[in-house]
N, C-alpha and C positions, 0 to 999 in steps of 0.2 A: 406384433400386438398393435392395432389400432390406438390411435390417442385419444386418451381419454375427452369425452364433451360434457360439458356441463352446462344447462338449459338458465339462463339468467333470471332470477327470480325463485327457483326452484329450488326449496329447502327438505330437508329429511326431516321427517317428524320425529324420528327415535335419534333424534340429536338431543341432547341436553341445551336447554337453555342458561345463559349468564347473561346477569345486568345489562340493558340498553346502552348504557351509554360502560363498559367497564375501565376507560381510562379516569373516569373522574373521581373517583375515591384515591387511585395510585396520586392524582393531582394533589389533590388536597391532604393525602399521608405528606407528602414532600415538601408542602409548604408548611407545614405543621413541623415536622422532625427537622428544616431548615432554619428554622425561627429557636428553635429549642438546644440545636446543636450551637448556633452562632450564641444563646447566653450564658448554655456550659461552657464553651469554650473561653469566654470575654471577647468575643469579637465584635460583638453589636456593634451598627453604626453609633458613632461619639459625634458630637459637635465638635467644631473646632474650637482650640483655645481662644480663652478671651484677648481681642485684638485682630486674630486671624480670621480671613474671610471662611466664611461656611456657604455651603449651597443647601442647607435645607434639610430638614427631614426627610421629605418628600423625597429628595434626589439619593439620601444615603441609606433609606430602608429601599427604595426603587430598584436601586442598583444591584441587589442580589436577589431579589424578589424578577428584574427582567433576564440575569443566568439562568435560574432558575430554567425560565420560560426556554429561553435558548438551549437547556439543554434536553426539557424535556419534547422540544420540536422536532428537537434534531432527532433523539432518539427514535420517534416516532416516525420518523420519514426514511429513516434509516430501515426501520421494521418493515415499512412499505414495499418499500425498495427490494430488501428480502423476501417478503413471498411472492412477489410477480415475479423474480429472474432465478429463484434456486429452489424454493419448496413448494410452487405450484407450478411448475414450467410448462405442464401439459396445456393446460387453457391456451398459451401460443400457440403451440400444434396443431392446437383443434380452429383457432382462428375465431375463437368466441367472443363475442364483446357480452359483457355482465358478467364473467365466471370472475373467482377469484380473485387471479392475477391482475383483470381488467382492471376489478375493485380496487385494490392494493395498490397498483398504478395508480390510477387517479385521485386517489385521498393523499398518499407519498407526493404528488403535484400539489394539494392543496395543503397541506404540512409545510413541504415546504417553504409558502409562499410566507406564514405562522415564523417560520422560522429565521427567514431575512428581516420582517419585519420586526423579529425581536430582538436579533441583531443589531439594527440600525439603533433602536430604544437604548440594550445596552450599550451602545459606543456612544451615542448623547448623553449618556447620564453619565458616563464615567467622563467624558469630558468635563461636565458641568462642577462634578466633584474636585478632579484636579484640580482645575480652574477655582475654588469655591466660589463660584455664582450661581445662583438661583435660574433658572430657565429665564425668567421672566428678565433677565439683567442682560443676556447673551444674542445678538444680533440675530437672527437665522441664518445671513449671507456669510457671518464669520464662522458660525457652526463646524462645516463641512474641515474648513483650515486647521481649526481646533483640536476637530478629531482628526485628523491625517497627521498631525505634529505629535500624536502620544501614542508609543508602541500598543498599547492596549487596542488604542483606537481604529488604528490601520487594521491588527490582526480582526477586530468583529466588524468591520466592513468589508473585508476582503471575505469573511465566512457571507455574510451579507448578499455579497455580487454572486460568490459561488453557488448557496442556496436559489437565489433568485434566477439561477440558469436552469435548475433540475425542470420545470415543467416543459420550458422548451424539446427538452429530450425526449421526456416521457408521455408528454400528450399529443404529440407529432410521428405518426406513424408508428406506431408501438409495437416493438418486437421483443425478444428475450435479448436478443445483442442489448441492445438500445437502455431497457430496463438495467443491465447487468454492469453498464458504461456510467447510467445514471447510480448505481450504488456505488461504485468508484470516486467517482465523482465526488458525491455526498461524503463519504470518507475520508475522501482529501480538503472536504470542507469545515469537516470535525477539527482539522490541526493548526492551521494561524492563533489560535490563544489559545494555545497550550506552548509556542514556543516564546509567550510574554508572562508567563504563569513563575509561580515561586521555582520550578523543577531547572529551571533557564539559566537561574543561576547559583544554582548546588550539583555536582559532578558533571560539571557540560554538557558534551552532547549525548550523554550514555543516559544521564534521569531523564531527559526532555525525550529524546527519543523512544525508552522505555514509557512514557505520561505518554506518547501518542499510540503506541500499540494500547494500552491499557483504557484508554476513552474510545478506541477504534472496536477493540475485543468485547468493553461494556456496551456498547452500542450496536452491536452486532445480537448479543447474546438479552441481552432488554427490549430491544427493540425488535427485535424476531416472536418473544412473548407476546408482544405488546400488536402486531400483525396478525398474530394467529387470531387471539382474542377477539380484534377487530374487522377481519375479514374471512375467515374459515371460520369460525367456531359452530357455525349451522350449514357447514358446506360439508354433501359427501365426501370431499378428500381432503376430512380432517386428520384423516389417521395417517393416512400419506403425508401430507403436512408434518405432524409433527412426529413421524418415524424420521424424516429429512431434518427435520429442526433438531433433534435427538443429537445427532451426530454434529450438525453445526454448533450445536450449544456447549458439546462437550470440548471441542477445540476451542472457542472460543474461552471457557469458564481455565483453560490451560493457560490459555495467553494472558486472561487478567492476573492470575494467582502467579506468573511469574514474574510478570511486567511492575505489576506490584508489588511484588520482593525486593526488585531491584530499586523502584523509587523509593521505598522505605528505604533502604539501606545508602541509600548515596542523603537522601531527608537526613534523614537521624542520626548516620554514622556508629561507629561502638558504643558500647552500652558508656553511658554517661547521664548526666542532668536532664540533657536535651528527651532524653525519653520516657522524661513525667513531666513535659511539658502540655497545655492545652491539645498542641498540635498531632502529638505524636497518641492522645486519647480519642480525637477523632479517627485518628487512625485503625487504633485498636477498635473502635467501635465498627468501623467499616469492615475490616475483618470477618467482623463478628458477623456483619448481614451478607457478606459474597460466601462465610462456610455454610450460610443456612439457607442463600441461594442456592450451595451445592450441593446441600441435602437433599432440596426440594429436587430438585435433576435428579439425585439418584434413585429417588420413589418415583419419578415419572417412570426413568428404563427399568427398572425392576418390576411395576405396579402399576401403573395408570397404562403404561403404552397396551400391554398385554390385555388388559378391560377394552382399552377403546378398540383396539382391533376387534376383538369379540362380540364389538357391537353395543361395549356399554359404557359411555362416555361420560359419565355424572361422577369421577370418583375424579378424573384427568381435570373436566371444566372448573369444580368446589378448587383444584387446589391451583390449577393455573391464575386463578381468582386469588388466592392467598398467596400468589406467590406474583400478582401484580402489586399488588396492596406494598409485600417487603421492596419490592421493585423500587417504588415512589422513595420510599424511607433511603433509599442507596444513594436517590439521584439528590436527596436534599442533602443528606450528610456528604457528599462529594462537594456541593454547590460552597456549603460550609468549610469545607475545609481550602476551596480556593480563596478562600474570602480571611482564615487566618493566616495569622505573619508564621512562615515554615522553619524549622531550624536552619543555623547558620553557620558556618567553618567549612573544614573538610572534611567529605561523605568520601565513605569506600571505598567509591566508583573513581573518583575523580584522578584524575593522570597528574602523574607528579609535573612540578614546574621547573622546565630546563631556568635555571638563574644564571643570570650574566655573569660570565670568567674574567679574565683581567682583559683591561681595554675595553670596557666593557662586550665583549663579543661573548653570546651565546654559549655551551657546551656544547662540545663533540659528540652528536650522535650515533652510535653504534648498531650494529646490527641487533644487539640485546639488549640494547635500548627499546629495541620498538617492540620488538617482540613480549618485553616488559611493560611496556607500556599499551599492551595489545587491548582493546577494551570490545565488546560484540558490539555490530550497530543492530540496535534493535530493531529496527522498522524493517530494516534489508534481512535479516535473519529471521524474523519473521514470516516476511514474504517467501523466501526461501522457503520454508519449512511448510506453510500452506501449499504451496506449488508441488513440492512433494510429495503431499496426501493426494493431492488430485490427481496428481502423473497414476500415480498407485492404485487410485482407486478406476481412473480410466484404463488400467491396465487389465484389471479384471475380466475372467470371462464372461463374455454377456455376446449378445446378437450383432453389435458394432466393434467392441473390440476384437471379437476374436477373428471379423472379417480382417483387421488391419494391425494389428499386432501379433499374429498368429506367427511364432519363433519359434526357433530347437531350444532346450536346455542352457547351452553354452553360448549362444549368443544372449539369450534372454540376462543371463549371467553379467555377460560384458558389457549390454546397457546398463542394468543396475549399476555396477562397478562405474560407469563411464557418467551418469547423470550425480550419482552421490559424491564423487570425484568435482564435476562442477561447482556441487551445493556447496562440498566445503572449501573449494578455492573461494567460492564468493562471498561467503561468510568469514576467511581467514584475510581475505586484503580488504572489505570492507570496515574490518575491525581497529587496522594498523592509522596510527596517529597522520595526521596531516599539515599539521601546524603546531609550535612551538612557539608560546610568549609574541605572536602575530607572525610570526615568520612562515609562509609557508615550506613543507618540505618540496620541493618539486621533483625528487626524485623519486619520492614514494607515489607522491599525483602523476609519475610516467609509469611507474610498474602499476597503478592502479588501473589507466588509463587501457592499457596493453592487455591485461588481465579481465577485465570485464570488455573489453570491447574483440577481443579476436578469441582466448583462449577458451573463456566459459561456456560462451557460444559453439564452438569450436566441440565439447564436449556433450553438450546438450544434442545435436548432433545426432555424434556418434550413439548418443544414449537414447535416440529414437522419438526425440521430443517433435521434431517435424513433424515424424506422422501422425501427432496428437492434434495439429494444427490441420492436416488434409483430412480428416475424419468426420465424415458426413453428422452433421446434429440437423434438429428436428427443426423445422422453418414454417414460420406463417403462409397462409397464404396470400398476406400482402408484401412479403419478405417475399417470397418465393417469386410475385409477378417481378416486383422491381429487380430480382437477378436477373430475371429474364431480357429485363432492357439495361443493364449494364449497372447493379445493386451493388457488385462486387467491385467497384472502381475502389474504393479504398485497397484491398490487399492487392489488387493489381498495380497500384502505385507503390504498393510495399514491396513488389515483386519485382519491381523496376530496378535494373543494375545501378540505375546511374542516381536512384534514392541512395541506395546504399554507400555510393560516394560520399553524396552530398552529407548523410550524417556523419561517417567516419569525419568528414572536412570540419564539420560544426561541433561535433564531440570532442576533435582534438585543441581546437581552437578555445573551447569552454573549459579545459581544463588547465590548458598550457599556457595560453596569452595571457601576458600579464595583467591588461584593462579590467579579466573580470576571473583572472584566476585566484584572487584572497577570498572573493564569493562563493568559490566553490571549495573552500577550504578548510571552514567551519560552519557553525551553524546551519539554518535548515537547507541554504546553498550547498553544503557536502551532502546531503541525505538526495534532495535534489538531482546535483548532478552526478552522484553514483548511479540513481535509478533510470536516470537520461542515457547514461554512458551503455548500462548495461541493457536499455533498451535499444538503443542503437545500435549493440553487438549482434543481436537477432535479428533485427531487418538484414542488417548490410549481411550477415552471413548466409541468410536463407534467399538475400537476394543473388547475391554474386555465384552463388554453387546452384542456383536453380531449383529451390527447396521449398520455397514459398506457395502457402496456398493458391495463389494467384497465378498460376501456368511459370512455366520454366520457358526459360530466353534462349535463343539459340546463344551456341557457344559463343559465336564470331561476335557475339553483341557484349556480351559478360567478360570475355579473354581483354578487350583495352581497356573497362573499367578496372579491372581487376589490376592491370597494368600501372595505370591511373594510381590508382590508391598505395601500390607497392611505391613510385616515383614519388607521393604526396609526404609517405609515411618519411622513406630515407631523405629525402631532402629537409624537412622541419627537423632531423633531429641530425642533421651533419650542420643547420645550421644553428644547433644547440650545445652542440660537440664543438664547432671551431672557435664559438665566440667574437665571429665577425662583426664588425662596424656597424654599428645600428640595432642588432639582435637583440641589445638588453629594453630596445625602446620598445618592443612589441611581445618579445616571445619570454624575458625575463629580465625585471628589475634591474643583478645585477648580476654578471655570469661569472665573479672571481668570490663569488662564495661570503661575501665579507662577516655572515652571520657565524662564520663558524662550525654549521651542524655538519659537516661533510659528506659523503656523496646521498644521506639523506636529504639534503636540501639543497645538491647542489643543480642548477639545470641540465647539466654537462652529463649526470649520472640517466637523467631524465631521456637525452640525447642520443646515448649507446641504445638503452633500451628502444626507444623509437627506431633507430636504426636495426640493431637485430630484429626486432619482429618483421619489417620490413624484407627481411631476407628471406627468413623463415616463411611467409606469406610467399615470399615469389616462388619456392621449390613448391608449395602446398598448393599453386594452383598452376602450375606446369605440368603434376603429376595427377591432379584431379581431372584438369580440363582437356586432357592428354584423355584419360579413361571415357569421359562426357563426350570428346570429339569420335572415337573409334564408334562409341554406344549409337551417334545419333547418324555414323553413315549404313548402321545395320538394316536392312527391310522391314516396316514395322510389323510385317506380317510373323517375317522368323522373330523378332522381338516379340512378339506378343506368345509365340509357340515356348521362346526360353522363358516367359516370367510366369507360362505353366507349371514347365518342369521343371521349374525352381525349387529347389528344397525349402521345406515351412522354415529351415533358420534365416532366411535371405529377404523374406518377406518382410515389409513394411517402410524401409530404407531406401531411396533409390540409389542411393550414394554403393551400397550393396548389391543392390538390381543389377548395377551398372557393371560389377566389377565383376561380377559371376557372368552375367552376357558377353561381355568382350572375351572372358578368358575364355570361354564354349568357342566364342567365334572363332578365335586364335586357336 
């Protein structure tokens, strides 16, 4: 099927019209329902008491009146973002400038720019507040110091730099990668204030974590609305649009309503005082507008989608229109409810507290200890579980898949088995505790380490997830010149053995070296370097076995890195295991345990593990690179005759290819 084109300029007249401008009623609902929610609740800004410095009216109505702004920028940029890289992808194909996508790109650039700068507003004004001084009191050159000293303030300049990088991306050769890198991006720029937010500190890392899927899922799922509206809603593939939105809205409207479960419930705790509080009525108010967001979704797939395919879009536009309007009303009563004080004690979620035994040392951590103490990371289960719809969904028969996933029954079977096998290792050691009353555990940080960096990988694999990475997608044709003259140097550097060193070297170093191993132990450093770790288990594995989109190495090049990493792995963890002279100054604090938690925190336990995987590795690529060596003295001519008459189960794997050709050869 040809890609679709779309002529720039060029509108369907049997398109239903909506409002010129339709984001500025949602605007003005949400500063209205912000103002109203903050005097139900009693939060209005207050002057300080008499004696104490104040900053002003100005600065303390300002200050959630520029959230406000910040979030409905983001949200917008985010929606941008969204229809040039997932529900109009075809305008890249077609290599069109003015189609959709284009559009969507370029306002998503100028949003964003809206949303740094309102960034920078709010971390001024929340300085100025702290501080209570009036602008007019506050140096300019001491400004910057101000805000860098208050957690608030770092997290909205650091969304600030982040926002301020999106046009670079996006208006600079613009591909679907590129857009699709820029929505990432923006995503990850949604979360620095949210981990200085009330959620930070009520059930640790479990509500803050949950607060970041649930602003990431609303912004997804508003902000894709709020894209359609403003750059499809008079474009022939509206209905393509939002048959694709349909589906991402639905996953999305799953991940607020559960991510939200969870911060309520770690928020408020069991039923007590605390849930006829202000705080916990904003709550139930929000409720009230995300069930009747998901009304509105449901008359869309049942009703509206079914009209506008048919050609008759006036029933879809009226209520996409009303369902910007509740849109605004969500983003102010969120804004609000950052801005009241949140319940206080212990939330649901929250992991009990090992308390000091005598001497004062630590409790002895058990194997049922952690497993007790097992809590889901939200961000990484999440990710997880999206990665899984899309495996699934690119598994599908269609014209690409079925060129390269074309299986028997029973293999088809044992990928299944073998990637959901992955999911839930990754979701089950991502869950397990990491620290105890500041101590880290470093025995759980080696099984952690072990687990995401060799084994999941290792699965994903076998589960056929490579060839979802060599599988031809649709390319510009300004994407397409620049492969031409060497486009693909990124996955070729990923395909590089001796990358796959260097991260395994830097991943194990990030988790285990003492300098910067308590930063990866809690807080958004554990979220961090989980997703670091378990990204690095995919280069280095699809580099070292030859897997990578980026061309495969000959053996003789991949056999001493592999080598390499086996001698890197056993020696850091024999020097874990002996506890030689010096070892505690780099690799661990202290190596005789003094915390008490036992071989949960001790390094030594950390040290075995390191060392068995290291074994385990060296048989796994003796017997692989043994099958790889035989494969590549084959003539590529008879190679090419057995990867015909290869049976459809063998197909898509070369790890399989390889193993069926050798044994023909033999």
């Amino acid at each position: 099927m040809p890609p679709l084109r779309v002529v720039a300029g060029r509108r369907d007249p049997a398109r239903a019209r909506v409002p010129g401008r339709p984001l500025l009623w949602p605007g003005a609902v949400a500063l209205v329902v912000l103002v109203a929610a903050l005097v139900a609740a009693g939060s209005t800004p207050q002057a300080s008491p008499f004696g104490l410095a104040d900053a002003g009216p100005v600065v303390r109505w300002g200050l959630p009146v520029a959230r406000l702004m910040v979030d409905l920028c983001a949200v917008v940029t985010v929606g941008g973002l969204l229809v040039a890289s997932v529900l109009v992808p075809g305008s890249h194909a077609a290599g069109v400038v003015g189609g959709p996508a284009d559009r969507a790109g370029r306002s998503a650039a100028g949003w964003s720019v809206l949303w740094s700068a309102s960034a920078l507003l709010a971390a001024a004004l929340t300085a100025w507040e702290v501080a209570g001084l009036p602008p007019d009191q506050v140096r300019a050159g001491d400004l910057p110091a101000l805000v860098w000293a208050l957690p608030p303030g770092r997290a909205l300049a650091t969304t600030a730099v982040l926002a301020a990088t999106l046009p670079a991306l996006v208006l600079r050769r613009r591909t679907r990668g590129r857009d699709a890198a820029a929505l990432v991006l923006a995503l990850v720029a949604l979360t620095p204030p949210v981990y200085t937010g009330h959620a930070a500190h009520v059930g640790q890392d479990v509500a803050t974590g949950a607060l970041v899927v649930h602003v990431a899922a609303a912004s997804v799922w508003l902000g894709g609305l709020a894209g359609l509206a403003l750059h499809v809603r008079q474009d022939p593939l509206l209905a393509t649009a939002a048959t694709r939105f349909s589906a991402v809205a639905l996953g999305a409207f799953a991940a607020l309503a559960v991510s939200g479960g969870l911060v309520a419930a770690a928020s408020l705790g069991p039923p007590s005082a605390r849930w006829t509080s202000p705080y916990a009525g904003l709550v139930l108010v929000k409720v009230g507008c995300a069930v009747a967001l998901g009304l509105v979704g449901w008359a869309h797939r049942r009703r509206t989608l079914v009209r506008l395919r048919a050609g008759r879009p006036g029933a879809f536009v009226r209520l996409v229109a009303a369902e910007l309007v509740l849109m605004g009303a969500t983003v102010g009563i969120a804004v609000a409810l950052s801005r009241t004080p949140g319940a206080t004690g212990s939330g649901l979620l929250e992991r009990p507290r090992r308390s000091a035994g005598p001497g004062g040392l630590a409790e002895h951590v058990s194997l049922g200890d952690l497993l007790t103490d097992w809590r889901p990371e939200p961000v990484l289960t999440t990710a997880t579980l999206v990665g899984l719809v899309a495996l699934r969904r690119w598994r599908r028969p269609g014209p690409v898949a079925s060129a390269v996933t074309t299986t028997g029954p029973s293999v088809g079977a044992r990928r299944t088995a073998a990637t959901c096998l992955a999911a839930g290792l990754l979701i089950l050691t991502a869950g397990l505790p990491t620290t105890y009353d500041g101590h880290p555990l470093v025995g759980v940080q080696g099984w952690q380490l072990v687990v995401l960096l060799l084994a999941v990988p290792a699965l994903l694999v076998a589960g056929g997830v490579d060839a979802a990475l060599r599988s031809p997608a649709p390319r510009s044709r300004s994407s397409a010149a620049s492969g031409a003259a060497g486009g693909r140097a990124p996955w070729r550097t990923a395909s590089d053995p001796a990358t796959g060193f260097l991260v395994v070297l830097v991943a194990t170093v990030a988790v285990l070296a003492s300098p910067v191993r308590v930063l990866s132990a809690a807080g958004p450093g554990r979220v961090v370097t989980l997703v670091l770790v378990a990204a690095a288990g995919v280069v280095f594995t699809l580099s070292v076995w030859g897997l990578g989109p980026g061309g495969r190495r000959p053996v003789a090049r991949r056999a001493p890195v592999l080598a390499l990493t086996v001698l890197f792995l056993g020696a850091f963890g024999a020097l874990l295991v002996s506890g030689a002279a010096g070892a505690g100054a780099w690799t661990a604090a202290d190596l005789s345990d003094p915390a008490g938690l036992g071989p949960a925190g001790d390094p030594r336990a950390a040290g075995w593990v390191l060392c068995s995987s290291a074994a385990v590795l060296a048989v796994a690529a003796a017997v692989v690179l043994h099958r790889q060596l035989r494969h590549e003295g084959v003539d590529p001519a008879v190679r090419g005759e057995q990867a015909v008459a290869a049976p459809s189960g063998t197909a898509g794997s070369p790890v399989e290819a390889e193993t069926v050709g050798g044994a023909r050869k033999a």
